[in-house]
C-alpha positions as CSV (number, residue, x, y, z in Angstrom):
1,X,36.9,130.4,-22.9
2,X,33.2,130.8,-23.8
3,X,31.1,132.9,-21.6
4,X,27.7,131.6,-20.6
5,X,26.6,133.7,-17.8
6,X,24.8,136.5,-18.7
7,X,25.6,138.9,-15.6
8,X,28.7,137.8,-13.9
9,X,32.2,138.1,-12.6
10,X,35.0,135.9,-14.3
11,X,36.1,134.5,-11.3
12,X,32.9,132.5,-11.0
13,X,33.5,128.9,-13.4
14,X,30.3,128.5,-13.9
15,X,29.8,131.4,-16.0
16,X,32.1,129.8,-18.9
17,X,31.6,127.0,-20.5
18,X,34.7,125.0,-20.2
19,X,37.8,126.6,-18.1
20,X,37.2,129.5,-16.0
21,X,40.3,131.9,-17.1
22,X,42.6,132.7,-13.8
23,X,44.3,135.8,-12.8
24,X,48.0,135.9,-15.0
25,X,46.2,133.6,-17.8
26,X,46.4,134.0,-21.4
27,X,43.4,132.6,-23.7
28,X,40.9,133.6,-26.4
29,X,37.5,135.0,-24.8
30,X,34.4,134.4,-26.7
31,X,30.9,135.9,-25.6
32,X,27.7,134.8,-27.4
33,X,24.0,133.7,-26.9
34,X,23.6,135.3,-23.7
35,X,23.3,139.2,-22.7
36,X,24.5,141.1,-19.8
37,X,27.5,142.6,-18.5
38,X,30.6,140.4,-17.9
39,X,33.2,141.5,-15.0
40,X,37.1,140.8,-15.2
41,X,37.5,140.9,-11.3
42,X,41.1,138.6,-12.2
43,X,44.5,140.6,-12.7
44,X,47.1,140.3,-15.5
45,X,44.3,138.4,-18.1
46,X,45.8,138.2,-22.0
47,X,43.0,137.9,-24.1
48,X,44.7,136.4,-27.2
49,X,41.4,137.3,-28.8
50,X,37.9,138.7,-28.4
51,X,35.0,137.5,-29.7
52,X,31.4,139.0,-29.5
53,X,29.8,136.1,-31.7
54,X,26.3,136.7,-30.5
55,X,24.1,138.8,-27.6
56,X,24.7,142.5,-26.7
57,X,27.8,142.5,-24.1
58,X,29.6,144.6,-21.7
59,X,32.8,143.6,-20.5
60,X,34.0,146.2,-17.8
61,X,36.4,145.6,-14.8
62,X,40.0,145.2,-14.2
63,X,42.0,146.2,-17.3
64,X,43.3,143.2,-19.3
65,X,46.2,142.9,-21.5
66,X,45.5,142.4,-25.8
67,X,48.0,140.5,-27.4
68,X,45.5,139.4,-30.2
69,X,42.2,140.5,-32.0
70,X,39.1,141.9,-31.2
71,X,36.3,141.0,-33.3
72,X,32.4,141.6,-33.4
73,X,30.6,139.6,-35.5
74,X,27.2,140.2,-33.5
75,X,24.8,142.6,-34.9
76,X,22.6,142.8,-32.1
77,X,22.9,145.9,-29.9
78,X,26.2,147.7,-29.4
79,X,29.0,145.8,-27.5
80,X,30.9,148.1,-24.9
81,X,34.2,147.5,-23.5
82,X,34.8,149.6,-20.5
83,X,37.4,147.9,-19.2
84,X,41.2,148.9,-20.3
85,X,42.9,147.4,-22.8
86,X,47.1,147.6,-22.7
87,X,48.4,146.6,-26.2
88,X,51.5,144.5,-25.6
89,X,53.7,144.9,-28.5
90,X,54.8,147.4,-30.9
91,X,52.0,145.7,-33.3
92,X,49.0,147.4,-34.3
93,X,45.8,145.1,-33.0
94,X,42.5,144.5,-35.0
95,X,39.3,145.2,-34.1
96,X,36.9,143.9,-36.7
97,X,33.3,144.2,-37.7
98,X,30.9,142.7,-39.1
99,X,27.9,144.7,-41.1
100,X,25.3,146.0,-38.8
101,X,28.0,145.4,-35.7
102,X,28.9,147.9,-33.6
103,X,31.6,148.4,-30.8
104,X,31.9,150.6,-28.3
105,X,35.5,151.2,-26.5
106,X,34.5,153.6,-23.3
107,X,37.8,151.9,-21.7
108,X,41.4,153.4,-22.0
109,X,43.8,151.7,-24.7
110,X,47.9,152.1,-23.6
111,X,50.2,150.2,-23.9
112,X,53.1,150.4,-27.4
113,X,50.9,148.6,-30.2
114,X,48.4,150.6,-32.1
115,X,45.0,149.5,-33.1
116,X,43.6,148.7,-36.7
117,X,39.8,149.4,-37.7
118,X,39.3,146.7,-39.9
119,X,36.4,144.7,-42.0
120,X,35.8,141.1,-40.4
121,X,37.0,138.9,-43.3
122,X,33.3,136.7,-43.2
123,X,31.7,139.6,-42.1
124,X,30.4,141.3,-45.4
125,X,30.1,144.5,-44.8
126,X,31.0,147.7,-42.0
127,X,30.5,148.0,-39.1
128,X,31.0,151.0,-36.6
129,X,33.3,151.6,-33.8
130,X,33.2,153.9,-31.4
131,X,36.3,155.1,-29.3
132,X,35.2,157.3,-26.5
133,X,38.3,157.2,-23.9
134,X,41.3,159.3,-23.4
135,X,43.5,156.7,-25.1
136,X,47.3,156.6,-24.4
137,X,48.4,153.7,-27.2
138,X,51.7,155.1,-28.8
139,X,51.3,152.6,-32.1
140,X,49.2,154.6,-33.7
141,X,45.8,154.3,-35.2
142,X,44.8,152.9,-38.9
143,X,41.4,152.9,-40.5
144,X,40.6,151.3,-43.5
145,X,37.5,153.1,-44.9
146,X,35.7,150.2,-46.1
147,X,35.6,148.8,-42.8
148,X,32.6,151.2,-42.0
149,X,32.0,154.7,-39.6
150,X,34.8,155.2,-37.1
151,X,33.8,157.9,-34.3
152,X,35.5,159.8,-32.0
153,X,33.5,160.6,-28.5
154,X,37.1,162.1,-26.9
155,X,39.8,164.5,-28.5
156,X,42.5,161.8,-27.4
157,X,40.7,159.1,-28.6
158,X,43.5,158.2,-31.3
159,X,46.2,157.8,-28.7
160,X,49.7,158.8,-29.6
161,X,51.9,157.9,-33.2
162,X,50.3,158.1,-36.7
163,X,46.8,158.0,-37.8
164,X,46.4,156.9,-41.0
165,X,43.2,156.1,-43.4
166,X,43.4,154.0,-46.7
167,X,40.8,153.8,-48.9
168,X,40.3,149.9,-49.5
């Protein structure tokens, strides 16, 4: 599903360009062109994916479920999430950037995966993420130090389980 409506709840279909997504749906999410703050007002939502592909973005709301990727290949502003994201399997999930990108997770991550700070594979470059929450994930957290500046805004941010940085 493409968003398209700047300010909005995701209830609302006209705010995506195709299908609206539905409370206990599973689909890719991709936000672009427009800016403002998107609202997941829907329950049990699987984003197979999210994509920031253009436009600065705020996706807040009821927590949704990640079963897939999270990936910022805009480099205009600083995309927030401040919603919650539960991981929903052991696996650790990506969030990639671009260069210039930058993401912003004020929202818990729980759930038993981990997450991966990665560089986008088209993206060439780093990008930063931020992780600001008291984060409960018990997959652990890996960082891959070509894939830009990592910060930590809380002293839990790393959840629970192994943190663990390569160099390339």
């Amino acid at each position: 599903a493409t968003w398209s409506g700047g300010n909005g709840i995701w209830s609302t279909g006209g705010n995506w360009a195709g299908t609206a997504p539905t409370s206990n749906s599973s689909r890719g999410f991709v936000f672009q062109t427009a800016t403002g703050t998107a609202t997941n007002d829907l329950t049990n939502v699987t984003g197979t994916s999210i994509t920031f592909a253009s436009g600065t973005y705020t996706l807040s709301g009821s927590a949704m479920n990640l079963s897939g990727t999270i990936n910022v290949l805009s480099t205009t502003g600083t995309q927030t999430i401040s919603l919650g994201l539960v991981t929903t399997s052991t696996n650790l999930r990506a969030i990639s950037g671009t260069a210039g990108s930058t993401m912003r997770i004020d929202g818990p991550i729980s759930g038993q995966g981990g997450i991966a700070l990665t560089r986008h594979a088209t993206g060439g470059g780093a990008g930063v993420v931020i992780l600001s929450a008291s984060n409960s994930h018990s997959g652990g957290t890996a960082f891959n130090a070509t894939s830009g500046t990592l910060a930590l805004a809380n002293d839990f941010a790393l959840g629970s389980g192994t943190f663990t940085v390569t160099a390339g």
